[in-house]
TORNUSE-180503 format. One record per residue: residue in three letters; x, y, z of N, C-alpha, C in turn. Coordinates in pm, whole numbers, padded with zeros to 5 digits, always signed. Example, Ala and Ser with C-alpha at 12.3 -4.5 7.8 and 13.67 -1.06 7.14 Angstrom:
ALA+01319-00569+00780+01230-00450+00780+01320-00330+00780;SER+01285-00225+00708+01367-00106+00714+01290+00003+00787;
//
This chain:
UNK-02787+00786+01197-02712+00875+01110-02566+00887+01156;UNK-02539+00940+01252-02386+00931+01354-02363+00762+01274;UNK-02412+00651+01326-02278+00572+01290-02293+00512+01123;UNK-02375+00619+01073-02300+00599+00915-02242+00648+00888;UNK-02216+00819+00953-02077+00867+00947-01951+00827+00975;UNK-01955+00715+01124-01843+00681+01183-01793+00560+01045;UNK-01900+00524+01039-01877+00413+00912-01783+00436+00779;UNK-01860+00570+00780-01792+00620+00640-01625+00702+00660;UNK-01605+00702+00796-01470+00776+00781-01410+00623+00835;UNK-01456+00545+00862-01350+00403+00856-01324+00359+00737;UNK-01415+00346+00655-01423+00328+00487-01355+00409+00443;UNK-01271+00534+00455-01243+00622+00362-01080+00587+00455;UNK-01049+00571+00523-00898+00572+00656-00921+00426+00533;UNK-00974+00310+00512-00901+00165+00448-00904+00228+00332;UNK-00978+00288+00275-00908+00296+00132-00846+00392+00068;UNK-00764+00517+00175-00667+00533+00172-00535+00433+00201;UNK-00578+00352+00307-00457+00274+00307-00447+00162+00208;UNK-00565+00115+00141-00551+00065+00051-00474+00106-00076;UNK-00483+00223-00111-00455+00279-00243-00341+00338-00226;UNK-00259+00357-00088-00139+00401-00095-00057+00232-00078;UNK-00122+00152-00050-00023+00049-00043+00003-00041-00175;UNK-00136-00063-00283-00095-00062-00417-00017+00046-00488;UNK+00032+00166-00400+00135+00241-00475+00225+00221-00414;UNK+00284+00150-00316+00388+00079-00271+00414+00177-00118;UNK+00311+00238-00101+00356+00299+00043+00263+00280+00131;UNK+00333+00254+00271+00232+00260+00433+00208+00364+00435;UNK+00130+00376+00530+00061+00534+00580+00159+00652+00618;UNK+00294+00581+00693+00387+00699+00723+00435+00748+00619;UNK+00475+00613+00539+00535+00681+00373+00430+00813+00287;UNK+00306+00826+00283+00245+00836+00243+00198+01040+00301;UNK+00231+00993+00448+00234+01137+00530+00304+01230+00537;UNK+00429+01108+00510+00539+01199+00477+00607+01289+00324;UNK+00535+01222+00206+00476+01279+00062+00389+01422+00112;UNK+00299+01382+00173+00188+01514+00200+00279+01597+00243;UNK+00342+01599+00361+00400+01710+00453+00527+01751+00366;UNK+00591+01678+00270+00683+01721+00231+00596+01840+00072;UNK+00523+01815+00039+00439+01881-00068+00371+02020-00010;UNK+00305+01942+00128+00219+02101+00165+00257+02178+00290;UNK+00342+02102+00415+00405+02149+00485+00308+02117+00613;UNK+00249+02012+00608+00212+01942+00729+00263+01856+00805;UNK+00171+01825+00923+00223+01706+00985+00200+01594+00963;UNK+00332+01507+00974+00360+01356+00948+00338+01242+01020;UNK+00248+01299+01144+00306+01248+01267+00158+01114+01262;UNK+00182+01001+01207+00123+00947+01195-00018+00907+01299;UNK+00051+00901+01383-00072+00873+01586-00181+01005+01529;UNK-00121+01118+01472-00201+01229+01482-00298+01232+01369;UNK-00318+01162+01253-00380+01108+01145-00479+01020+01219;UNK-00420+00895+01224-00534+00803+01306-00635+00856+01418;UNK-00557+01028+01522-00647+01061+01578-00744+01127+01572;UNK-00714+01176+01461-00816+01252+01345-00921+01187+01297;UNK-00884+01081+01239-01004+01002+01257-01140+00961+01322;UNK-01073+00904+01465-01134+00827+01579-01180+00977+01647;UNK-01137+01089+01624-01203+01198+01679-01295+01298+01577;UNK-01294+01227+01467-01382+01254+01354-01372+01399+01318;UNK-01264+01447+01336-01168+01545+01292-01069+01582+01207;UNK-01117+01455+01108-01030+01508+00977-01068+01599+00884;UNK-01004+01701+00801-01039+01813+00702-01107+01759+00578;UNK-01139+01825+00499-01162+01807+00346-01048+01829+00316;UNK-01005+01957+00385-00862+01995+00287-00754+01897+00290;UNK-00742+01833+00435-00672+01666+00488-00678+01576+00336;UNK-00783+01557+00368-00815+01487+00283-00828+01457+00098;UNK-00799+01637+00078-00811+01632-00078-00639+01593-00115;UNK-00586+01680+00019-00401+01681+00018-00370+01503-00021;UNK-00446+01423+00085-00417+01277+00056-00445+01216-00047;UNK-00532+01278-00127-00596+01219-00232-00530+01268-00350;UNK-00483+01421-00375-00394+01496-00439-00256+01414-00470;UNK-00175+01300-00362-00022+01270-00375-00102+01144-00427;UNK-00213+01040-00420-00236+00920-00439-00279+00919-00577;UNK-00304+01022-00646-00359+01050-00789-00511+01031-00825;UNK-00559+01053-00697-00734+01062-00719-00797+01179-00684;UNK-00881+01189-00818-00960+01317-00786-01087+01314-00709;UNK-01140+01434-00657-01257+01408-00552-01376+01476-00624;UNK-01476+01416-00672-01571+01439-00695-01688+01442-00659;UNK-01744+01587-00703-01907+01605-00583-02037+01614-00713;UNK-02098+01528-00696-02186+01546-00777-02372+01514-00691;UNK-02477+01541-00751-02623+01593-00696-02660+01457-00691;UNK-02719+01429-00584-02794+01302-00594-02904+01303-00678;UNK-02921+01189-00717-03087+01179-00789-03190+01102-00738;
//
């Protein structure tokens, strides 16, 4: 179970970087949209360590998804 989580926050770190780079921005470009919108940090090392320390937010994360133009949807398994 642990490394389908670790799995799934590597999967979600590429396709953020995927989907900000078909919008023409790297990850700093991209941090620096957030922090300028919600008043966070940009500090890119500190993103990636969020990660690898499996310490990233929802709220992190809706903010990133909020500037990239995707909505987050929760729906019931069947």
């Amino acid at each position: 179970m642990k490394e389908a989580a670790e799995n799934q926050l590597k999967l979600l770190k590429n396709f953020i970087q995927y989907k900000a780079s078909n919008q023409g921005m790297n990850l700093t470009q991209l941090l620096e949209k957030v922090s300028e919108k919600y008043g966070t940090n940009k500090d890119l090392s500190n993103f990636s360590a969020k990660f690898r320390r499996k310490s990233v937010t929802m709220l992190q994360i809706y903010q990133i998804m909020d500037i990239l133009n995707i909505d987050i949807e929760f729906k019931d398994r069947n």
